[in-house]
Backbone as JSON Lines, residues from 0, in Angstrom:
{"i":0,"aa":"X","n":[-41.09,302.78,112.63],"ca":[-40.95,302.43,111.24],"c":[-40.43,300.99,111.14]}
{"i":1,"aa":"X","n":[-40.85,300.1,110.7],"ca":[-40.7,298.68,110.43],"c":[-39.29,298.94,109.09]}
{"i":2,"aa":"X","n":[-38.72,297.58,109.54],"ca":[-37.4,297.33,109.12],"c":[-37.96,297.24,107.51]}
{"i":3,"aa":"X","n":[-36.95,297.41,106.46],"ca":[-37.12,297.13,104.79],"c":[-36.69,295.66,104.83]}
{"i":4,"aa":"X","n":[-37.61,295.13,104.35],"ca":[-37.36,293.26,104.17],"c":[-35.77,293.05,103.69]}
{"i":5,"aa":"X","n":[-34.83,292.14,104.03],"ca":[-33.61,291.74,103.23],"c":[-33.54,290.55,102.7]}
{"i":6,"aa":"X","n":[-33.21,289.92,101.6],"ca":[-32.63,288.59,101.65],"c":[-32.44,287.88,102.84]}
{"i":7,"aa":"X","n":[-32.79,286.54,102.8],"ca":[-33.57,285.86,101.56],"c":[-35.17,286.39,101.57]}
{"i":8,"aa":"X","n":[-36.05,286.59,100.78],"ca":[-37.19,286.84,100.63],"c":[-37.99,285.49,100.32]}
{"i":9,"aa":"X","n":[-39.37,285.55,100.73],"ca":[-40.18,284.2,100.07],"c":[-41.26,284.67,99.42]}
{"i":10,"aa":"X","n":[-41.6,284.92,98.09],"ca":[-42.75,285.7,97.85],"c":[-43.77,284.17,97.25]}
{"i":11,"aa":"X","n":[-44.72,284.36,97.06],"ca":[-46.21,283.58,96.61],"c":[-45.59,284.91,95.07]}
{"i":12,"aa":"X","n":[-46.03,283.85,94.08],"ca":[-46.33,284.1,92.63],"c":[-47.1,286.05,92.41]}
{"i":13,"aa":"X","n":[-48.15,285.66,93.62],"ca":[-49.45,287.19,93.25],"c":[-48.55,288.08,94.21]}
{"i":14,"aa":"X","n":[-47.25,287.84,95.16],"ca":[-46.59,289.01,95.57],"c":[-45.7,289.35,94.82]}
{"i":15,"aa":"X","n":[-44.75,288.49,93.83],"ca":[-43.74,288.81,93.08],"c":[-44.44,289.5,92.2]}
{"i":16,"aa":"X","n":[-45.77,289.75,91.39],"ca":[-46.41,290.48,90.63],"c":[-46.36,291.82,90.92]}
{"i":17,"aa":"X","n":[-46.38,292.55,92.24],"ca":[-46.28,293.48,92.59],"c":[-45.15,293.94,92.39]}
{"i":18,"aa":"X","n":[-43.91,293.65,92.03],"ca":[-42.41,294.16,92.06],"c":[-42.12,294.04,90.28]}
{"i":19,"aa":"X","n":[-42.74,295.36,89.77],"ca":[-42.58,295.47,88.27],"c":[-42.39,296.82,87.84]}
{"i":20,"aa":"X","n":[-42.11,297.62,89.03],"ca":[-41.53,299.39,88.69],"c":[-41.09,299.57,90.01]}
{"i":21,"aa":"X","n":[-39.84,300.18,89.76],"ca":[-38.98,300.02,90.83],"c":[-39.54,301.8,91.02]}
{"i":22,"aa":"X","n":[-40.38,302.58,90.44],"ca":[-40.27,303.93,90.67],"c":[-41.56,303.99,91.63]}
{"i":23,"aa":"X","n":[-42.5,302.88,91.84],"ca":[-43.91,303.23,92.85],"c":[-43.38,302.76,94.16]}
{"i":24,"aa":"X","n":[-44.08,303.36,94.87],"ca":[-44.02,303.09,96.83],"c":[-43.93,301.57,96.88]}
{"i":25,"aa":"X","n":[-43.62,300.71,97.62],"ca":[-43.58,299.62,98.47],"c":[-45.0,299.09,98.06]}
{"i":26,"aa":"X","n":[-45.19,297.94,97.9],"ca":[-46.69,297.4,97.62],"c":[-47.07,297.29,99.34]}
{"i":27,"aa":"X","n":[-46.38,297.04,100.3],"ca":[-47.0,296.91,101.65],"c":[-46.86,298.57,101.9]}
{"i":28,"aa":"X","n":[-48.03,298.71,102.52],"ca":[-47.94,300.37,102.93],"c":[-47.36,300.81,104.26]}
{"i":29,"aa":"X","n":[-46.96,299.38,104.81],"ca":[-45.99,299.76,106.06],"c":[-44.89,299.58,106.09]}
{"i":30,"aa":"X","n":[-44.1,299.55,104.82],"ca":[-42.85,299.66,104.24],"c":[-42.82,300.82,103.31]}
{"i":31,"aa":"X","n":[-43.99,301.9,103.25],"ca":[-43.13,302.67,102.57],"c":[-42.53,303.18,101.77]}
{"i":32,"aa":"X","n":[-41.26,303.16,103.57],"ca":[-40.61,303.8,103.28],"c":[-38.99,303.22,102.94]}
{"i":33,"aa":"X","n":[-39.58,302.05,102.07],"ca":[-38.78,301.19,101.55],"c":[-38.07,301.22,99.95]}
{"i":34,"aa":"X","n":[-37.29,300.89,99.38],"ca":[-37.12,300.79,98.03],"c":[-38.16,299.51,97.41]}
{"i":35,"aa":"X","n":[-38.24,299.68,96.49],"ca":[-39.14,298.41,95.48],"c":[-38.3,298.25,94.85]}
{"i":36,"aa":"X","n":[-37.41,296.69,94.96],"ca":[-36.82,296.26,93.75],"c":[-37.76,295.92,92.62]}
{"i":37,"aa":"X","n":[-37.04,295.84,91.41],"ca":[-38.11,295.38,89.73],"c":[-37.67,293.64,90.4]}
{"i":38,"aa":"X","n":[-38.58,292.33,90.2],"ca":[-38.08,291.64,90.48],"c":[-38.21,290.28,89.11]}
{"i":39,"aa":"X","n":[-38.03,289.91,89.35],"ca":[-38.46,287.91,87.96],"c":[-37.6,287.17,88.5]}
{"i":40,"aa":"X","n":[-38.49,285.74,88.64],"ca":[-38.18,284.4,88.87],"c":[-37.81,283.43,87.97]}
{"i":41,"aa":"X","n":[-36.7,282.69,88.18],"ca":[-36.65,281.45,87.08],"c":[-36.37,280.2,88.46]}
{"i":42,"aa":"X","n":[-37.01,279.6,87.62],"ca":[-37.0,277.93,88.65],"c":[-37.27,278.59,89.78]}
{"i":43,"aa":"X","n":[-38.21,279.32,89.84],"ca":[-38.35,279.46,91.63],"c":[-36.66,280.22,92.11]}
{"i":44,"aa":"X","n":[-36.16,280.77,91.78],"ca":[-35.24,281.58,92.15],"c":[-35.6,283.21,91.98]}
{"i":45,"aa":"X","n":[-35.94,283.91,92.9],"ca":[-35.96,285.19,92.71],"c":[-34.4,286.26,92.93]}
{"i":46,"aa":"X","n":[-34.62,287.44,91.33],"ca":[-33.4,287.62,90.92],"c":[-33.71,289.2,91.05]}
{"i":47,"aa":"X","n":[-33.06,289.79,91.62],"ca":[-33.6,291.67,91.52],"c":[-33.11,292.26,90.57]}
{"i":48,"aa":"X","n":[-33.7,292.44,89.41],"ca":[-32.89,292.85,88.05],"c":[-33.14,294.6,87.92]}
{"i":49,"aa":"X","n":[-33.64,295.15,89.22],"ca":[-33.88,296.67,89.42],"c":[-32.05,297.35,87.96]}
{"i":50,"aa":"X","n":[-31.16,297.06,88.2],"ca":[-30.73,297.5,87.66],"c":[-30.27,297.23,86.08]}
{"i":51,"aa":"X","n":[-31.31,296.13,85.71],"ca":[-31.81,296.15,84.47],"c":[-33.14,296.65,84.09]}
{"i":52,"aa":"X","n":[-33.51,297.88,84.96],"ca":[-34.36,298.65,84.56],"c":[-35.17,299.16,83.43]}
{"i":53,"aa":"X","n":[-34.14,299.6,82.41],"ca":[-34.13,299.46,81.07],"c":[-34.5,298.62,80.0]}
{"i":54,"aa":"X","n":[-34.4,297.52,80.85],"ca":[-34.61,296.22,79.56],"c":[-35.88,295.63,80.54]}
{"i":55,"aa":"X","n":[-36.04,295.56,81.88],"ca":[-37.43,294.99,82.4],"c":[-38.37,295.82,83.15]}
{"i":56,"aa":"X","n":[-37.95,297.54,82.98],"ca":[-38.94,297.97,83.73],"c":[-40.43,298.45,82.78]}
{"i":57,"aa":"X","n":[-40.99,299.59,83.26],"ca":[-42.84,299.29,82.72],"c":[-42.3,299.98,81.38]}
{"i":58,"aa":"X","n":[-40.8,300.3,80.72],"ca":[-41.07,300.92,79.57],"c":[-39.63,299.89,79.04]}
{"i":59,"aa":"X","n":[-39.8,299.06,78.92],"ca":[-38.55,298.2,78.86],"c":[-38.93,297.11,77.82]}
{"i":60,"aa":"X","n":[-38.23,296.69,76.76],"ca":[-38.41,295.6,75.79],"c":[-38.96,294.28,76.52]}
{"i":61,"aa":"X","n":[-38.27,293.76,77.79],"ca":[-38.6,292.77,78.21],"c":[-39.45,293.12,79.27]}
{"i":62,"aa":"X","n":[-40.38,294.39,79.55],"ca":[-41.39,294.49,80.63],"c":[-42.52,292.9,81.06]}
{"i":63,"aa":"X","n":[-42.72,291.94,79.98],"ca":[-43.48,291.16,80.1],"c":[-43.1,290.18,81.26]}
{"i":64,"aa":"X","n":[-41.59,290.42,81.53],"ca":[-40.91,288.96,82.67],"c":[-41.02,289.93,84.1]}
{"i":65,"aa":"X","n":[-41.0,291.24,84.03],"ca":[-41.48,291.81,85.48],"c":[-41.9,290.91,86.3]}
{"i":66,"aa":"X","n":[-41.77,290.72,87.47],"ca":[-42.77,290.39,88.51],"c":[-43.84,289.25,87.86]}
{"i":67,"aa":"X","n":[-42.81,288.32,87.58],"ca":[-43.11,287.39,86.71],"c":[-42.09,285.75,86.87]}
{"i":68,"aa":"X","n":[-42.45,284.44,87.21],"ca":[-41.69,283.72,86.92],"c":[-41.91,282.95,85.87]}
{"i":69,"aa":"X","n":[-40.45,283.39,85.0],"ca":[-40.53,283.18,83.42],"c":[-39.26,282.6,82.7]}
{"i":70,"aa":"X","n":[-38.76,280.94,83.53],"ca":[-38.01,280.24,82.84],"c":[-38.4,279.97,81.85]}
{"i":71,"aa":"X","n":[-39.43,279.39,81.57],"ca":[-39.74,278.65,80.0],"c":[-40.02,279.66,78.95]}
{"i":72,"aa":"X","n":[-40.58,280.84,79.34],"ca":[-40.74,281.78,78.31],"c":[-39.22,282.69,77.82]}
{"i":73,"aa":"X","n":[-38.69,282.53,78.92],"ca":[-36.85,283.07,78.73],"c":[-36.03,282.31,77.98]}
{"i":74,"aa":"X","n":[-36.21,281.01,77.95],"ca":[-35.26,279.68,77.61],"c":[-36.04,279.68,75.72]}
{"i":75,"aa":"X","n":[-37.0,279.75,75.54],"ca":[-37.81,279.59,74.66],"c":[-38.35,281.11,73.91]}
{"i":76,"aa":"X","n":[-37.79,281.61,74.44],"ca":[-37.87,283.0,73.28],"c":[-39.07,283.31,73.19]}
{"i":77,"aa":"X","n":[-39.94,283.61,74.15],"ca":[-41.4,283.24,74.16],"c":[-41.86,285.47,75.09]}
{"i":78,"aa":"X","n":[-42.82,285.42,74.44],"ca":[-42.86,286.83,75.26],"c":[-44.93,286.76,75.71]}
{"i":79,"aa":"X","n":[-45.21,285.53,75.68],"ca":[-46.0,285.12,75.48],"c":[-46.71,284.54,76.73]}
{"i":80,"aa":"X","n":[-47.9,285.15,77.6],"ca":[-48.13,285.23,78.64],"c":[-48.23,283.28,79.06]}
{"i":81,"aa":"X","n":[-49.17,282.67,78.38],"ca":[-49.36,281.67,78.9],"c":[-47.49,280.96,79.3]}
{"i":82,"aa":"X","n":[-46.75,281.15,78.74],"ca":[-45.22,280.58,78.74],"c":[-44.37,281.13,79.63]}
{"i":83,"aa":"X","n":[-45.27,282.73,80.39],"ca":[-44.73,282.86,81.61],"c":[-44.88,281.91,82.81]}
{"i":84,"aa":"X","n":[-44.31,280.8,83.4],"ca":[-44.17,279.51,83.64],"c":[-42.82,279.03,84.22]}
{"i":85,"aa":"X","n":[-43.12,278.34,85.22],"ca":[-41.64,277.17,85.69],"c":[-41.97,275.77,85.38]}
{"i":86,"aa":"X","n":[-43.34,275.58,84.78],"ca":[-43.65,274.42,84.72],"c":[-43.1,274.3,83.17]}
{"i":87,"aa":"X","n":[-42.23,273.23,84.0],"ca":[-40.96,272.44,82.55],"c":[-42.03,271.55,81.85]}
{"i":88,"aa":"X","n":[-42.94,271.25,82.57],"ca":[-43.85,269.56,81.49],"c":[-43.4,270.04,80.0]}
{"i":89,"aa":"X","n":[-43.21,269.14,79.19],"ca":[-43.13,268.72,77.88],"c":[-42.07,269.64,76.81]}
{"i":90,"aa":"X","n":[-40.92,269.71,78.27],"ca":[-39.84,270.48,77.56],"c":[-38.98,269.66,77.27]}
{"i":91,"aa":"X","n":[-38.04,269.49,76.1],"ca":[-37.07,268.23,75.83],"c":[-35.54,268.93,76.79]}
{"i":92,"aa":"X","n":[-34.9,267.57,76.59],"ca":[-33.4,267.41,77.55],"c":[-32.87,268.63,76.99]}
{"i":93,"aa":"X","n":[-32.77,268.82,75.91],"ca":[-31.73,270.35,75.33],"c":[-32.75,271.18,76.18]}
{"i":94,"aa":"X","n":[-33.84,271.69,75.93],"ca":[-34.95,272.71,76.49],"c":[-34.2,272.81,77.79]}
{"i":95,"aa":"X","n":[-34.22,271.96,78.78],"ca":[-34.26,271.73,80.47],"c":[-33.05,272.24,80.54]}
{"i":96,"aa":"X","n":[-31.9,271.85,79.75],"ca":[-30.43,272.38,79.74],"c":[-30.47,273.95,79.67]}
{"i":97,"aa":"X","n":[-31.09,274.17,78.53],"ca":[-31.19,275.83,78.37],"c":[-31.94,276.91,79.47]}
{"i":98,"aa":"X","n":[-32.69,276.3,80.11],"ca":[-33.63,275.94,81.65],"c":[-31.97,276.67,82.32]}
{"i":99,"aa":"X","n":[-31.58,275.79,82.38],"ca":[-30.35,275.77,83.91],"c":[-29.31,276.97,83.1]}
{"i":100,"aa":"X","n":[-28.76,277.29,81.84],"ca":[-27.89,278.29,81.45],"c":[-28.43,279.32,81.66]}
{"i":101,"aa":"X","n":[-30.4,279.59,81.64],"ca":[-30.38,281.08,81.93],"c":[-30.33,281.35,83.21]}
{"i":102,"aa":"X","n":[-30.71,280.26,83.92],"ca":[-30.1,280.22,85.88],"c":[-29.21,281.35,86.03]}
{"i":103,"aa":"X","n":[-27.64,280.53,85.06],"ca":[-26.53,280.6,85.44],"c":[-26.14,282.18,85.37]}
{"i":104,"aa":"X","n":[-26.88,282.35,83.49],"ca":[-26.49,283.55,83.48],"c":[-26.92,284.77,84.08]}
{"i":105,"aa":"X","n":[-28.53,284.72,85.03],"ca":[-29.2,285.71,85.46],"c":[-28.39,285.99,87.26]}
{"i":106,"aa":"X","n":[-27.53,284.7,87.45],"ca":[-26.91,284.57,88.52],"c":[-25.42,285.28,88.35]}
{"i":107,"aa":"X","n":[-25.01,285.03,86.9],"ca":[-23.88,285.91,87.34],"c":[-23.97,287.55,86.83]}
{"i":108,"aa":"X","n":[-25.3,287.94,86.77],"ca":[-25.34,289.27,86.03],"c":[-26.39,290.21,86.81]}
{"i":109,"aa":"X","n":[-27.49,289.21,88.3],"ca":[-27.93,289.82,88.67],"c":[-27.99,289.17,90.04]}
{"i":110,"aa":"X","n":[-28.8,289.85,91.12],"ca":[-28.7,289.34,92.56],"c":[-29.57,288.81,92.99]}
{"i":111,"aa":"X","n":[-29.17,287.14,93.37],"ca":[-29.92,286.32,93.69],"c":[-30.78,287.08,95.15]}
{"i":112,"aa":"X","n":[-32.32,287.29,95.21],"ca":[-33.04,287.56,96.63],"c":[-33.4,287.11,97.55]}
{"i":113,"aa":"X","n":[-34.05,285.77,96.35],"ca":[-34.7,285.11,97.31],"c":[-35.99,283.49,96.78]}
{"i":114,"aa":"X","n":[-36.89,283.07,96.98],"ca":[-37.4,281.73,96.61],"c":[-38.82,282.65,96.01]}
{"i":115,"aa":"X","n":[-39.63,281.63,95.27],"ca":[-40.9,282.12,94.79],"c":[-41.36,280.7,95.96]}
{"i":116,"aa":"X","n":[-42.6,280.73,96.89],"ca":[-42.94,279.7,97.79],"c":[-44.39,279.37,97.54]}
């Protein structure tokens, strides 16, 4: 039985997609017999919000940031697929600021994993 991946993790964008119900098997089938964290990225920071289940899993108000990196659509009140995005282009200095507070706050409320690469 192959080890369950730990921190730090490096996922590509189309693997973090796979981590959006923490209740299905392992997206690799040689894990299993692994847990699936729920996962979302901001700035390329991956955050395991499994125990905000409630608010991001497949029956959850914010299901849209699942397995998703979604600073600009988080910062910007946006639930709005194209704005699921790290690309800051043509965000103003307040915008970019509000950028780095939801960092802060997804850092002190959930567990940093790992990089989007």
């Amino acid at each position: 039985m192959m080890k369950c991946p730990e921190p730090p993790l490096k996922l590509t964008l189309e693997q973090l997609s796979q981590y959006t119900d923490p209740s299905l098997p392992h997206p690799d089938p040689a894990l299993a017999h692994c847990p699936r964290p729920l996962l979302l990225a901001l700035d390329s920071i991956i955050f395991d919000v499994t125990e905000g289940t409630n608010f991001y899993g497949p029956k959850g108000p914010y299901k849209v940031f699942a397995g998703k990196s979604c600073a600009k659509a988080l910062t910007i009140g946006s639930l709005e697929e194209e704005d699921m995005t790290d690309d800051f282009s043509g965000m103003s200095e307040k915008e970019l600021k509000a950028v780095q507070k939801q960092v802060e706050f997804y850092r002190g409320k959930y567990t940093e994993v790992g990089k989007v690469v």
